[in-house]
N, C-alpha and C positions, 0 to 999 in steps of 0.2 A: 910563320904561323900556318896552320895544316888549316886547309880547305877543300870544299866538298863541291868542285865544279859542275855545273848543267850541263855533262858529257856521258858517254855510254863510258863504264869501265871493264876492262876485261878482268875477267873472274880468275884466279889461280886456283884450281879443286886439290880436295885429298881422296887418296884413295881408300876406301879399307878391304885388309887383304884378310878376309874371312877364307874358312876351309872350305867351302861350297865353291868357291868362282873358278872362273876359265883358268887355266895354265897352259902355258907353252905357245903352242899353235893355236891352241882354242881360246886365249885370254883376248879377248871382246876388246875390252879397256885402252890397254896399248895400241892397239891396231885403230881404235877412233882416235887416238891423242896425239897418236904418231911417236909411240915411245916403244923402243925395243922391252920386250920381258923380262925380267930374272927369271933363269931356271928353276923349275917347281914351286916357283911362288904363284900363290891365287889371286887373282884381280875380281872380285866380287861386285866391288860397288863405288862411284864415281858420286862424292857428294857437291852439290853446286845450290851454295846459301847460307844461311848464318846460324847453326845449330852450333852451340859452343861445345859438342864434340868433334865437329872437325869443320868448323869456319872454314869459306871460302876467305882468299883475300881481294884486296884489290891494290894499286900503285896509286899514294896521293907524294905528296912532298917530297916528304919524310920516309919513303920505302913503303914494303908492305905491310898493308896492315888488314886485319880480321873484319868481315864485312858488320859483326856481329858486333864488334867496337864502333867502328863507323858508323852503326844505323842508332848507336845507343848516343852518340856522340852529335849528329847529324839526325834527327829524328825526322824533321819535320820537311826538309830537303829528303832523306833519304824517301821517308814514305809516305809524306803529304797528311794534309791533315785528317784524312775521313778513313784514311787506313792507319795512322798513329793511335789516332783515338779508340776503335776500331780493336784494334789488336794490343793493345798498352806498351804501346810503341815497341814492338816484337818482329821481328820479319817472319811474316806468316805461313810462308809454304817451305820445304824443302826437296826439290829438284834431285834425282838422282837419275844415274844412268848404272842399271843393277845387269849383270851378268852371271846366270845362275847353270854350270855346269852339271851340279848336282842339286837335290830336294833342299830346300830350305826347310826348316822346322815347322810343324803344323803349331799355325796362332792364331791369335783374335788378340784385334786394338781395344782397349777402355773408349766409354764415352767420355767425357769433359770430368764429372763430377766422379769417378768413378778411377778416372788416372788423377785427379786431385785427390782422393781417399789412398791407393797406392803406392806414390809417391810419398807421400805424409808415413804410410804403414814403412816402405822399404824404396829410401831415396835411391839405393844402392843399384836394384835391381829394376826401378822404375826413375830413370835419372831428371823427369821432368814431371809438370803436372798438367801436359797437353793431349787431348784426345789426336787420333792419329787416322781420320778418313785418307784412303788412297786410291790412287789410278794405278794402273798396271798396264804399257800400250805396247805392244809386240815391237819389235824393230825388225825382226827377222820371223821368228817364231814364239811361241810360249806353249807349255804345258802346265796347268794349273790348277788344283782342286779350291774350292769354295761351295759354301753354303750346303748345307744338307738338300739331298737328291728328293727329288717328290716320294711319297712315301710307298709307294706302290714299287717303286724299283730297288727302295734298300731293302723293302723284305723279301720279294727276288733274289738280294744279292745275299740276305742273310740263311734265306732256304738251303743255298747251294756254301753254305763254312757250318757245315755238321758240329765241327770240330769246336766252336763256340760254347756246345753246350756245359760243356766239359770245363769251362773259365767261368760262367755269367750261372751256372747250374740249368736240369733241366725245363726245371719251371718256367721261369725268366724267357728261354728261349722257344717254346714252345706257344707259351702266353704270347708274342707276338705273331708266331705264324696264324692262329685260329682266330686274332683277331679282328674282326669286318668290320666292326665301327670305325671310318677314319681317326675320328677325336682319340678315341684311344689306345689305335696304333701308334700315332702321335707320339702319347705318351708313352707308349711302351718301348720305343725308340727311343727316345732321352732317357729311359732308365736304363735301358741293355747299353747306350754309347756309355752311361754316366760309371754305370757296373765297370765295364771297359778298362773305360781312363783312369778309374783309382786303382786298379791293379797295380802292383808297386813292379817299380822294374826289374829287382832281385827274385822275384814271384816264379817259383818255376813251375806252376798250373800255366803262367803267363808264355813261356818258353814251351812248354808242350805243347799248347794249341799253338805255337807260330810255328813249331817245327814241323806239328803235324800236316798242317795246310799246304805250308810249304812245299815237303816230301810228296803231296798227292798232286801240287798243281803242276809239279816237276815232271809228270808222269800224263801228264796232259795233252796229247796232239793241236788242242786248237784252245786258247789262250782269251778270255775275253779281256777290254782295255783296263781295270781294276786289275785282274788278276797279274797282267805283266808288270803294272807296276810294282803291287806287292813282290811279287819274285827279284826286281829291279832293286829295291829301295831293302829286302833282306839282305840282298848282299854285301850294301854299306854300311845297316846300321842294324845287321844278326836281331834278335829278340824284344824288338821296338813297338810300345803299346799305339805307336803313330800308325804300324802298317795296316790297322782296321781303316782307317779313317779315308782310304782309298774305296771301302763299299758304303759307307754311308754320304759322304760330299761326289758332287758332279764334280767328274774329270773333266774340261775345258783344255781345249788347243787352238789356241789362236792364232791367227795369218798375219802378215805385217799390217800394221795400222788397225789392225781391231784392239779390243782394250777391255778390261772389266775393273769394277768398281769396287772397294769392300767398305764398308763405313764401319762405325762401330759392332761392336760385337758376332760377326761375319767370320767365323773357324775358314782360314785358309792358308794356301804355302804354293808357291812356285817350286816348280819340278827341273826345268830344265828350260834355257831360253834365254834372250838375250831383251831389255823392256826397258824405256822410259821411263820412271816412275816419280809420281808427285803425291805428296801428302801437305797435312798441316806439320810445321816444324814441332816436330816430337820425334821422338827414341824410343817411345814405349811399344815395347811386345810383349806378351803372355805366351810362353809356349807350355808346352805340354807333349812333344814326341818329335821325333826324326833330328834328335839333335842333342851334343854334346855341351851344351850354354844350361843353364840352369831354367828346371823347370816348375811351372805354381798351375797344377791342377785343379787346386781349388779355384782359385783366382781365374782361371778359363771355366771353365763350370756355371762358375757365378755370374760370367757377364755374357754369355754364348746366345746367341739368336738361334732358335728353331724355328727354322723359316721353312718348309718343305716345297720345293720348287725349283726347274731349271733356270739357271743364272743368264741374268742378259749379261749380253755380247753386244758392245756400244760398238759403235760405226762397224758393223757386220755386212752393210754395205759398198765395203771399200771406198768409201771421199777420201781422197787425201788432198786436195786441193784448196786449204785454207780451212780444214775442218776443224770445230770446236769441238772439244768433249765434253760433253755437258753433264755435270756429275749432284748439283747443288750444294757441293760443298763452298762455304764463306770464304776459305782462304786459298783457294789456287782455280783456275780456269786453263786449262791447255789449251792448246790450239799447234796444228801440225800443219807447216806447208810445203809444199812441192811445186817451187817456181821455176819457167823456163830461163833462156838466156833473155837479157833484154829486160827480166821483171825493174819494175822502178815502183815505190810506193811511200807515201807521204804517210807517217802517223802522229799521233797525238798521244800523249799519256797520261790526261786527264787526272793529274795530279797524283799517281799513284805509282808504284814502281813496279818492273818488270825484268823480266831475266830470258834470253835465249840462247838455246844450244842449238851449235850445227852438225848434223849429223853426215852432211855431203858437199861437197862444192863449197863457194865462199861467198859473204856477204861485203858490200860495203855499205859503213853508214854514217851520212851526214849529219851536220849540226851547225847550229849558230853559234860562236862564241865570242862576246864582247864584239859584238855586229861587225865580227868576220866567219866566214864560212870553214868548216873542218870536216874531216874524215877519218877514219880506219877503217882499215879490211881485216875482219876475221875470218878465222880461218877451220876446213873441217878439224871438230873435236873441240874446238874451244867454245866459250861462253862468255857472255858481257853482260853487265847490270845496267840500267837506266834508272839513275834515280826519276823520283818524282818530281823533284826543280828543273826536268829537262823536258822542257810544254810540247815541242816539236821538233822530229828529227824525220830523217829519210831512208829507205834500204832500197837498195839494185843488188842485183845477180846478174853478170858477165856470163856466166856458164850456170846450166841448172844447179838448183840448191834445194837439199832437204834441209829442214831447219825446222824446231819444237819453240813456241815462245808461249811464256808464263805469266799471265796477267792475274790481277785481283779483280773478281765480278762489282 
């Protein structure tokens, strides 16, 4: 009879091999797991958790089996009561470790009620009906645009792309430059993006202004950080209504351990970088450019935040010593640490379950079982679940250890 022990489990992840991820030398993925590459295949993204597109497993009896079976199966051990209830007996967050050699697709998550309209509209293309708040934490580096720029710098950045006039007409772009009331450059901005974005991608007004742009910034001696990227990101994806979206959202480069947040409706995309990342367990994306996945313009349109403003940069003050990322989202809490040799530490799981990934050195961790003592050591690249039925357990680090662990608030 299959049973759900008060032990840490080790996680078995899948990988998925999107056309953006690292290859070869550059694939991220492998070199944390300790698995040699395939030749020209992409390691994009490392999932760790129970989304029934690509279930973690775990080892009970009976072999491996899918964390997502197990938690359905195990509810109440798995996730205690006040996160069962809580989340309808769901495991709420999903854990990734995303490796983005190239742009991801510019998108924006549905709120709750809005991926449950979606889903219901197109299961296909929206495969759940879960809102998708996220953290983004550098490991190494990141490069990443998010949320529209204060408004004063996109009409800056719109003075200097003449060549817009000529896609959006003169008016339109004109109308924004002469205008001095904030309120209505505002707007005049969500209608020159909106003008933009419906351009259809066969559109060859759409292909003349990128060519045009292109040709002149090509001829440019000094390059601002918008325009490199455009010239960067034409290269991969030629006549792409995404390459505006580099002068209207803040470009953001983060350093290891810094992080940025997007909640619902938050237009954004990773560029290049290697990141921790934790959301609520959903799949749903809305894109709209720099990508060959199917796109719903309308559908980003309709749910996009016009926020005018530079994007916080959480822990900008480099803690990495046990720091929480504090994001308010309900279903995930990170927390990052960097223990030396020697660390020993007693925790509690307060009835709720937790997942941690090591990203250096090795952990070991105690437990009680049938009032005998146990252990494992995991190891860097791997991960392990604690259910909720396991009240108290212990971690040491013999030699430093970086290490990411994922609670519910």
């Amino acid at each position: 009879m299959r049973q759900l022990l008060p032990k840490p489990y080790k996680l078995f992840n899948r990988i998925q091999n999107y056309e953006w991820g690292g290859k070869d030398a550059e694939a991220f993925i492998p070199a944390l797991i300790g698995e040699k590459p395939e030749p020209g295949l992409p390691y994009a993204e490392l999932w760790i958790g129970a989304h029934p597109k690509a279930p973690s497993n775990i080892e009970l009896q009976d072999g491996l089996v899918p964390l997502d079976k197990i938690v359905e199966e195990f509810t109440i051990d798995c996730l205690g009561e006040y996160v069962g209830q809580k989340f309808s007996g769901k495991f709420p967050f999903l854990l990734k470790v995303l490796s983005a050699a190239q742009a991801l697709s510019i998108q924006a998550h549905p709120d709750k009620k809005q991926a449950e309209k979606l889903h219901a509209l197109d299961p296909v293309n929206y495969p759940d009906d879960n809102h998708k708040p996220e953290i983004a934490i550098a490991l190494n580096s990141l490069i990443a645009i998010a949320g529209f720029r204060p408004v004063e710098q996109i009409i800056s950045n719109i003075r200097n792309l003449p060549e817009i006039a000529g896609l959006v007409g003169n008016i339109v772009f004109q109308n924004l430059l002469t205008n001095v009331n904030k309120r209505e450059a505002e707007k005049s901005i969500q209608r020159l993006y909106e003008l933009i974005m419906r351009e259809p991608d066969e559109s060859e007004r759409l292909s003349v202004c990128i060519s045009r742009i292109n040709n002149r910034l090509n001829e440019k001696d000094t390059l601002s950080l918008e325009e490199t990227q455009f010239l960067k990101q034409y290269k991969l994806y030629g006549s792409d209504v995404g390459l505006f979206s580099f002068f209207f959202f803040n470009i953001i480069e983060l350093k290891s351990g810094e992080a940025i947040f997007t909640g619902a409706g938050v237009p954004h995309a990773y560029i290049k970088g290697d990141i921790i990342e934790c959301m609520a367990n959903s799949d749903n994306v809305v894109r709209a450019g720099l990508t060959n996945k199917f796109k719903d313009v309308d559908a980003l349109l309709k749910i996009l935040k016009y926020e005018f403003k530079e994007y916080e940069i959480i822990n900008s003050e480099q803690k990495t010593d046990g720091f929480i990322y504090k994001t308010g989202a309900a279903e995930f809490e990170v927390t990052q640490f960097n223990k030396p040799a020697g660390f020993n530490s007693s925790l509690k799981s307060g009835n709720k379950p937790s997942v941690c990934l090591i990203i250096s050195g090795e952990l070991e961790v105690r437990w009680q079982q049938q009032g005998e003592g146990d252990s494992r050591r995991f190891l860097k690249g791997e991960s392990f679940f604690v259910p909720a039925c396991l009240s108290d357990y212990s971690i040491s680090v013999d030699s430093s250890a970086e290490f990411f662990v994922v609670n519910i608030p």
